[in-house]
C-alpha positions in Angstrom: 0.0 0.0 0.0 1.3 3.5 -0.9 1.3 6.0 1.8 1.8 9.6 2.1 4.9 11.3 4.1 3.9 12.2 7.6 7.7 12.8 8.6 7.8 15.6 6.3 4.4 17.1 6.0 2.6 18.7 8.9 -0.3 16.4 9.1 -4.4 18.4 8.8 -5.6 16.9 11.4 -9.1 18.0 10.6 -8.9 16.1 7.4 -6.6 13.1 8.8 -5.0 12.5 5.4 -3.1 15.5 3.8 -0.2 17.2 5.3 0.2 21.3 4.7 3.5 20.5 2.4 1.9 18.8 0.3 -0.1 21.3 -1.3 0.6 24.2 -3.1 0.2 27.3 -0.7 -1.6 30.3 -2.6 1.0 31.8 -5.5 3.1 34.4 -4.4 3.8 37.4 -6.4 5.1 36.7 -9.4 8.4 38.7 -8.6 8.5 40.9 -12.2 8.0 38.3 -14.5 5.7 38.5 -17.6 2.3 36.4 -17.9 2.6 36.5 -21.2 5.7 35.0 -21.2 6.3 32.3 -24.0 9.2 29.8 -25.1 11.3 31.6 -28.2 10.6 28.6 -30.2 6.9 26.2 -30.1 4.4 25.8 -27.7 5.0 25.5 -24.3 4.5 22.2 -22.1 2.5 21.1 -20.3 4.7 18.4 -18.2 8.0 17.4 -17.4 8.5 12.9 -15.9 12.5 13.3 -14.9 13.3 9.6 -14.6 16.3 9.6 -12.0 18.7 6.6 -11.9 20.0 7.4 -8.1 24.0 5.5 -8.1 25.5 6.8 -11.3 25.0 4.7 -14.3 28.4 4.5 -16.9 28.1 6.7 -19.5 30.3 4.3 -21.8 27.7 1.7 -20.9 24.6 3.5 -21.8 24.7 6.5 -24.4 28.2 7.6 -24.6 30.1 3.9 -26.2 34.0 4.1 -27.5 34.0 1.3 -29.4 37.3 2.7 -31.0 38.8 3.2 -27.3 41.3 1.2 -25.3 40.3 -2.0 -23.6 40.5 -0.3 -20.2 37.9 2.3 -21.2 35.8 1.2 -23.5 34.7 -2.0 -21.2 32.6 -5.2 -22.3 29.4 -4.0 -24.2 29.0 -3.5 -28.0 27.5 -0.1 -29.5 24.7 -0.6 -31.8 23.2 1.7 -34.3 20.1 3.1 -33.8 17.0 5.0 -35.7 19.2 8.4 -35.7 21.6 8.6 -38.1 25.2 8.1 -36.5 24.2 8.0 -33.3 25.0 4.7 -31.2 24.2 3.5 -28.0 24.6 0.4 -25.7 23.7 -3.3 -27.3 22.1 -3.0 -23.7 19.3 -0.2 -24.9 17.9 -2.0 -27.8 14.3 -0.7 -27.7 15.3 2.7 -26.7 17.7 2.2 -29.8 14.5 2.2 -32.3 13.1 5.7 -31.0 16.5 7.6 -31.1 15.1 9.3 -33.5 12.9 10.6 -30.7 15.2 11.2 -28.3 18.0 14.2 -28.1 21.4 13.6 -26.0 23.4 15.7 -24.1 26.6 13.8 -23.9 28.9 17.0 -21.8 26.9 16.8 -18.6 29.6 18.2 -15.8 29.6 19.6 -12.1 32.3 19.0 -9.9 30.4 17.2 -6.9 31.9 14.0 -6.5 29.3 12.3 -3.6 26.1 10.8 -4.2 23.8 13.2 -2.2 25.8 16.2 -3.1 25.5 15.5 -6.4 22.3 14.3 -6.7 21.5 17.9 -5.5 23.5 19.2 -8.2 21.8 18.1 -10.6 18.4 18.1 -8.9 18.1 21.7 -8.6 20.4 22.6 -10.9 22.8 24.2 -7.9 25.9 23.4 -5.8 25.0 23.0 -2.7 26.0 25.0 0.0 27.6 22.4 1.8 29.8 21.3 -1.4 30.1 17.6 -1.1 29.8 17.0 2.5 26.2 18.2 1.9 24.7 14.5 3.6 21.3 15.9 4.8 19.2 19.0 3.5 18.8 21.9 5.5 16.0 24.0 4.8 17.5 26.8 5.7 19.9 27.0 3.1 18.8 24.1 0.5 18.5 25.2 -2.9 14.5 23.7 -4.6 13.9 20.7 -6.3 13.4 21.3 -10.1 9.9 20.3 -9.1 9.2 22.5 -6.5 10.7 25.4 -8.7 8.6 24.8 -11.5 5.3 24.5 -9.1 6.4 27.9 -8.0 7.1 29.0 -11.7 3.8 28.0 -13.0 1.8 29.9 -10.1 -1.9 30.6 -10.6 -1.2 28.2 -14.0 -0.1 24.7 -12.0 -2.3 21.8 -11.9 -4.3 21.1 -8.5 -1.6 18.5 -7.9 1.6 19.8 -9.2 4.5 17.8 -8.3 4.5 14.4 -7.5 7.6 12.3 -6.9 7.5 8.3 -6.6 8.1 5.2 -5.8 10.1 6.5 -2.5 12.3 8.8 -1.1 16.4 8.0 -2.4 17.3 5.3 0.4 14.4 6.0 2.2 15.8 9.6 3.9 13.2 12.5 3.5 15.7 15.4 3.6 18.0 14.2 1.1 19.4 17.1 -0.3 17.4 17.7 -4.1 14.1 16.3 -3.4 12.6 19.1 -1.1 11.8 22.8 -1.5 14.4 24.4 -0.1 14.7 27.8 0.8 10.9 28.1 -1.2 9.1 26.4 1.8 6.7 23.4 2.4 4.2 25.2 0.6 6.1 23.9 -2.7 6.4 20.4 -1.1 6.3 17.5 -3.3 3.4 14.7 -3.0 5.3 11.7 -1.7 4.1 8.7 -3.2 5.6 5.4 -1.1 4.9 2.1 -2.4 5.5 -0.5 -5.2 2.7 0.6 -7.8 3.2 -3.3 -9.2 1.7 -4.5 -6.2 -1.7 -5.8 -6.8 -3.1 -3.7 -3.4 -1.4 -0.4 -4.8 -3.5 2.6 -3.5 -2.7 5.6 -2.2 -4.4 6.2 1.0 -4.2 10.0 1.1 -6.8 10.9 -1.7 -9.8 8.6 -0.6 -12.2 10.2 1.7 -10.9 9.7 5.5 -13.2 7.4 7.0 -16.3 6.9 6.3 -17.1 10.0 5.1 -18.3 10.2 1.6 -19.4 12.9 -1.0 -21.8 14.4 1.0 -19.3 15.4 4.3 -16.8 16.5 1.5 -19.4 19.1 0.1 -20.5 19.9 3.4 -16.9 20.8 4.8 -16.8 22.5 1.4 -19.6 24.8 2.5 -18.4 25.6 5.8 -15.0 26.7 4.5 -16.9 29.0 2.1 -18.8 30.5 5.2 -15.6 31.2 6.5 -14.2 33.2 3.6 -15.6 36.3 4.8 -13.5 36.1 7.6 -9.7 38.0 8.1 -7.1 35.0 8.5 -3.3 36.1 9.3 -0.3 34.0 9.5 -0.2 30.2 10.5 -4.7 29.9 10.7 -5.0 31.6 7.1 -2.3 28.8 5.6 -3.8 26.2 7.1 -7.1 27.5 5.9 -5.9 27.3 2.4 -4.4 23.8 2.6 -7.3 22.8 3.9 -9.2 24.4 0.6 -6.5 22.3 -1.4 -7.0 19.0 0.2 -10.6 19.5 0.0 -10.0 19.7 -3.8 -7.5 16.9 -4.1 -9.9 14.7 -2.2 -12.7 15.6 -4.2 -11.2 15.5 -7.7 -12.1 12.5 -9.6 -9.3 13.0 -12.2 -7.0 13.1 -9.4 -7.7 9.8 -8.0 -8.1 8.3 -10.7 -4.6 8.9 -12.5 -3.3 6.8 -9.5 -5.7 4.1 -10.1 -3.5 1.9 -12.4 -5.1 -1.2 -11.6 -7.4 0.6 -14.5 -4.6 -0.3 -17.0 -4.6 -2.9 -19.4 -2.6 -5.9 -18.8 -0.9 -5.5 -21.8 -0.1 -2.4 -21.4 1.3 -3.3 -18.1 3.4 -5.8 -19.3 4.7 -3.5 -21.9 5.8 -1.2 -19.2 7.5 -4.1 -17.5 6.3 -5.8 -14.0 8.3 -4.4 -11.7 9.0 -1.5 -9.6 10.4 0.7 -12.3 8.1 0.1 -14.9 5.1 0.7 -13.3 6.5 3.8 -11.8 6.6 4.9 -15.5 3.6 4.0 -16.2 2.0 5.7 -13.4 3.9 8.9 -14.4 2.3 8.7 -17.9 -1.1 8.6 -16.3 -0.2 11.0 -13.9 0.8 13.8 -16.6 -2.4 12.5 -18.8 -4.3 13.9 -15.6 -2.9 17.0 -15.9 0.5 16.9 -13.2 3.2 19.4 -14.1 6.0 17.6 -13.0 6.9 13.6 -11.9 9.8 12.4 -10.5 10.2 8.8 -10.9 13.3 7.7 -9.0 15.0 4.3 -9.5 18.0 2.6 -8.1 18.3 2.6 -4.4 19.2 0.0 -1.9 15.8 -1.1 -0.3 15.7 -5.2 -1.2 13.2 -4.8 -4.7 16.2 -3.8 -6.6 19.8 -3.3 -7.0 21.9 -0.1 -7.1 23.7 2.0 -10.3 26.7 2.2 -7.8 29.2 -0.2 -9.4 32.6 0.0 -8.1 32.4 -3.6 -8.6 30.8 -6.1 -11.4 29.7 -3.0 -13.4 29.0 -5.1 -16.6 27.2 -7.3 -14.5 25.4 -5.5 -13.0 24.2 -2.9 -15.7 23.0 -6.4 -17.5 20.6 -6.5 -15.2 19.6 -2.9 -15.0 19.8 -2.1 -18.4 16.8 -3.8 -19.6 14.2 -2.9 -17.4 14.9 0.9 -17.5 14.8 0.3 -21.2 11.9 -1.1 -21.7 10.2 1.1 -19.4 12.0 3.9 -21.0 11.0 3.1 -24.4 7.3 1.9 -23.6 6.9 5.8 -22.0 7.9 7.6 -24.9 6.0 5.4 -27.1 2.4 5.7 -24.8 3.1 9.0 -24.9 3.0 9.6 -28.6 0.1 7.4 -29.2 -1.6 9.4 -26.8 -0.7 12.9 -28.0 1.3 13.8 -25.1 4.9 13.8 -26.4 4.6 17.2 -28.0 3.8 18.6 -24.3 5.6 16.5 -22.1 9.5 16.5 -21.7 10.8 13.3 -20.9 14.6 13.6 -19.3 16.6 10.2 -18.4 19.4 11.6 -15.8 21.7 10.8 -13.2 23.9 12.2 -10.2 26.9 11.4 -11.8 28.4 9.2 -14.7 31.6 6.2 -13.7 35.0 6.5 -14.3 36.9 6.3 -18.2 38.6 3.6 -16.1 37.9 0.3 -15.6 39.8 -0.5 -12.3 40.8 -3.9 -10.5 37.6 -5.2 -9.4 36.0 -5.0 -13.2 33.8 -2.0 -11.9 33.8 2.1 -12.6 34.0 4.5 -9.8 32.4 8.2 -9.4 33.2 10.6 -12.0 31.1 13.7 -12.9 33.2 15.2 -15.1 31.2 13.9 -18.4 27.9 11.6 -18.6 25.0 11.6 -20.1 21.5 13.5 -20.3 18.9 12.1 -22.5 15.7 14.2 -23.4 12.6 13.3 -25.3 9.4 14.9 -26.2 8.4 18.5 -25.5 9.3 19.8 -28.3 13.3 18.2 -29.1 15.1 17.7 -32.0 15.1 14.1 -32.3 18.3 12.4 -33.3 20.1 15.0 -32.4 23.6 15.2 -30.0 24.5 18.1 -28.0 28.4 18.6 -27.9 30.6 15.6 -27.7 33.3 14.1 -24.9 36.6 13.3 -25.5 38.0 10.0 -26.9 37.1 8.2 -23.4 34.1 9.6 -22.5 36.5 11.7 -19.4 35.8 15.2 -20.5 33.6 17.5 -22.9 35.8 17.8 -25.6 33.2 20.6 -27.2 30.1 22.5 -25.9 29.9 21.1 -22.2 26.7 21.6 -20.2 26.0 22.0 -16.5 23.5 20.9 -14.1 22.2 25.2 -13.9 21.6 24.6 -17.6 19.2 21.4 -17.8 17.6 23.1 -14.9 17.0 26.3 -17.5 16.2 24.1 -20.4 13.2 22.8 -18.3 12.0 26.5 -17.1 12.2 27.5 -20.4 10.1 24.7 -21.8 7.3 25.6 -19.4 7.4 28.6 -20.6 9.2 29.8 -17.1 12.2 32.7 -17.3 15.2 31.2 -16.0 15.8 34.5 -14.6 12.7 34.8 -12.7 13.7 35.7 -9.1 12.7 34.0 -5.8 13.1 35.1 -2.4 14.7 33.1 0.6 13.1 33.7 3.9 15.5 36.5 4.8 15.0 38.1 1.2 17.9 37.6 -0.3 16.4 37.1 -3.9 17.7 34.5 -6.0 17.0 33.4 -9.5 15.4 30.1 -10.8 18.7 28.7 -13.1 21.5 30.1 -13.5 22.3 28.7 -16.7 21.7 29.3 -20.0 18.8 26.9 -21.7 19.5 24.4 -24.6 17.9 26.4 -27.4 19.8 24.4 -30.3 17.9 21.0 -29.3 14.3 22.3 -29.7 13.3 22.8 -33.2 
C-alpha cells in the first residue's frame, strides 16, 4: 500500500490525510515576470516525468560507447546503431535504440560534486549546494528547490491542483536528502510523496480517498463551511492552514485526481509493456499522472531497499548494468512510445538523468567509480530535436571535448520549456532574492 509522508508534512488533522506540504500554498507574487511569457521557439509544455537513476549509471555503458577506445575504457558492451543517423548507444538499450530518432542527447553533462547526495542535489536543482560535497542531509534553511518544487512555483496561478508528484520512494528512504525538497521556497512547494510499489496488486494511495467513512456528501458539506468562513480576516499560520485545507478538500474531491493513480485501470498488456516491476510501473504511473494533468513527476529508481539493485558499481559493473539495463529500457522506451500514441509527447518532456556518470577507467575489481566530469542526459518529447547530439566528450568519455553543459543549464532548459524565465527571481526567507537557473537553456535542441 502507498502511503503519504507524515515525517515531512505537517499532518491536517481536521482532514486526517493530507499534510500542509503537500499542497501548493496560494502563488506568491510573481516577482517581475511576464504572464505572457512564452518559449522563443513552439508551444509551451504542459509536463515534465525526470526519470532519476540514483547511483551513477556508466556513461560508456549507456549513451556515450567508444567502441574505438582502449580495452581499459571502453569496457565489455558493444555499441549498436540506432534509428538516428550516427548515433550509437549500448547493445544494452535495444528498444530505446529504435526511438532515437525521438530522443536528443546531451553527452557533456559536468559539475564537480563527487558524492552521491551532493551531487544528486547538483543536478536536482540545478545548484551546488552550499555544503559542497559533505552536503549529507538537506537543510531548509539554506537548500536550494527541487526542479519540481521550482517549476510548481514558476507556474503559479497556471499549475495543476496536484503539481509535483515524486515516486516510488524517497532516495534510500531519507526525506531530507538534499534535491528532493523545497528548499529555501518552503513546504508550501512540497512535493506529493508517493511510497509504495505501484506493481503491487493492493497499490492505492491512501491519502486521496475520503478519510473514514465520510463520503461525498461530508466533502461538500466541509466544502460549504469553508466558504462561510471566507468572509473572515485570517493572518499568519490559521489563514495557511485555511488554504491547505481548501486544497486538500480539492484533491480529495477531484475525480481526475484519483483516478490517474488508479493503475489497476490499465490494461494488462499495457502493463506488461511497461514491465512488471517496480520501475516500470512507476513509468507508467507517471504517464497517467501527466495525462491527468501533473506538471512535474519524479520517478526515482536505483536505491538500496531489497526490490532492486543499485547503479553504484565500483564492482561487477558489466554485470550488473546487465541486469539494469533492460528494465529501464523497456520502461524507458514503452513511455515515450504511450506518450506519442496518446498525443502527449509534443507537451511533455521526458529527461533520463543521473547524479553522476563512472569513471573512463575500468579499475581492479572489473567496476567504474564516481566521475562527474562527463555523462550523459537524454531528453525526449516537449518539443526536441530528435536524433540529435549536443556537444561531444573526448576520446574516453573523461571530458567534454566541445560544448559542455552543466546541471544550472538542464535546470533552465526545463524553465524555459514551461514557458518559465530562468531569470525569474525567488526570495529566501531572509529576502535575499535568488534566480530560478543560472544557466543558460539548450535552445539548439528544440526545433
Amino acid at each position: 500500500m502507498a502511503a503519504l509522508d507524515r515525517r515531512r508534512w505537517l499532518q491536517l488533522s481536521s482532514l486526517g490525510v493530507l499534510s500542509a506540504g503537500s499542497l501548493a500554498a496560494p502563488r506568491l507574487a510573481r516577482a517581475g515576470a511576464d504572464a505572457g511569457f512564452l518559449p522563443p521557439r513552439g508551444k509551451r509544455i504542459r509536463s515534465c516525468i525526470l526519470i532519476f537513476h540514483y547511483g551513477g549509471p556508466s556513461q560508456l555503458e549507456t549513451f556515450d560507447p567508444k567502441p574505438q577506445a582502449p580495452a581499459e575504457a571502453r569496457g565489455e558492451y558493444q555499441a549498436i546503431d540506432t534509428a538516428a543517423a550516427g548515433i550509437q548507444i549500448s547493445e544494452h538499450l535495444p528498444l530505446t535504440a529504435r526511438l532515437m530518432d525521438r530522443v536528443a542527447l546531451v553527452r557533456t553533462m559536468h559539475h564537480p560534486m563527487r558524492n552521491h547526495n551532493a551531487a544528486a542535489a547538483e543536478m536536482l536543482t540545478g545548484r551546488t549546494p552550499a555544503g559542497g560535497d559533505q552536503e549529507l542531509l538537506a537543510d531548509e534553511s539554506r537548500s536550494y528547490p527541487t526542479l519540481g518544487s521550482a517549476v510548481n512555483y514558476g507556474l503559479q496561478s497556471g499549475s495543476h491542483v496536484l503539481p509535483y508528484v515524486a515516486l516510488p520512494y524517497t532516495m534510500y528512504n531519507v526525506v531530507q536528502l538534499p534535491g528532493q525538497t523545497p528548499g529555501i521556497l518552503g513546504g508550501a512547494y512540497d512535493r506529493f510523496q508517493v511510497q509504495g510499489d505501484p506493481n503491487s496488486p493492493d497499490f492505492r494511495v491512501s491519502a486521496l480517498e475520503a478519510p473514514g467513512a465520510r463520503g461525498q456528501t461530508q466533502i461538500q458539506a466541509r466544502e460549504e463551511l469553508l466558504r462561510n468562513l471566507d468572509g473572515r480576516s485570517f493572518e499568519g499560520t490559521v489563514s495557511r492552514m485555511h488554504t491547505y485545507q481548501e486544497r486538500a478538500l480539492q484533491l480529495i474531491a477531484s475525480d481526475i485526481v484519483r483516478r490517474g493513480f488508479e493503475i489497476g485501470d490499465e490494461r494488462p498488456e499495457m502493463r506488461e509493456r511497461y514491465g512488471r516491476n517496480l520501475l516500470g510501473q512507476s513509468a507508467l504511473l507517471a504517464r497517467r499522472l501527466v495525462e491527468s494533468g501533473v506538471n512535474f513527476v519524479s520517478v526515482f529508481n536505483g536505491q538500496h531497499n531489497g526490490q532492486e539493485a543499485n547503479w553504484d558499481s565500483h564492482t561487477n559493473l558489466f554485470v550488473r548494468h546487465r541486469q539494469l539495463l533492460p528494465p529501464a529500457d523497456q520502461a524507458y522506451s514503452a513511455l515515450l512510445e504511450d506518450l506519442e500514441q496518446r498525443g502527449l509527447l509534443d507537451t511533455t518532456l521526458v529527461v533520463w538523468l543521473s547524479e553522476f556518470g563512472r569513471t573512463p577507467k575500468i579499475n581492479k575489481s572489473a567496476g567504474r567509480d564516481h566521475w562527474p566530469d562527463c555523462y550523459t542526459v537524454a531528453l525526449a518529447g516537449g518539443g526536441v530535436r530528435g536524433g540529435s547530439v549536443h556537444g561531444a566528450s573526448d576520446k574516453i568519455a573523461a571530458y567534454p571535448d566541445r560544448d559542455p553543459v552543466s546541471p544550472a543549464d538542464l535546470a533552465a532548459t526545463i524553465f524555459w520549456r514551461f514557458g518559465i524565465e530562468p531569470e525569474r527571481e525567488f526570495h529566501d526567507p531572509t529576502g535575499r532574492p535568488f534566480r530560478l537557473a543560472d544557466g543558460q537553456p539548450l535552445y539548439s535542441l528544440f526545433g
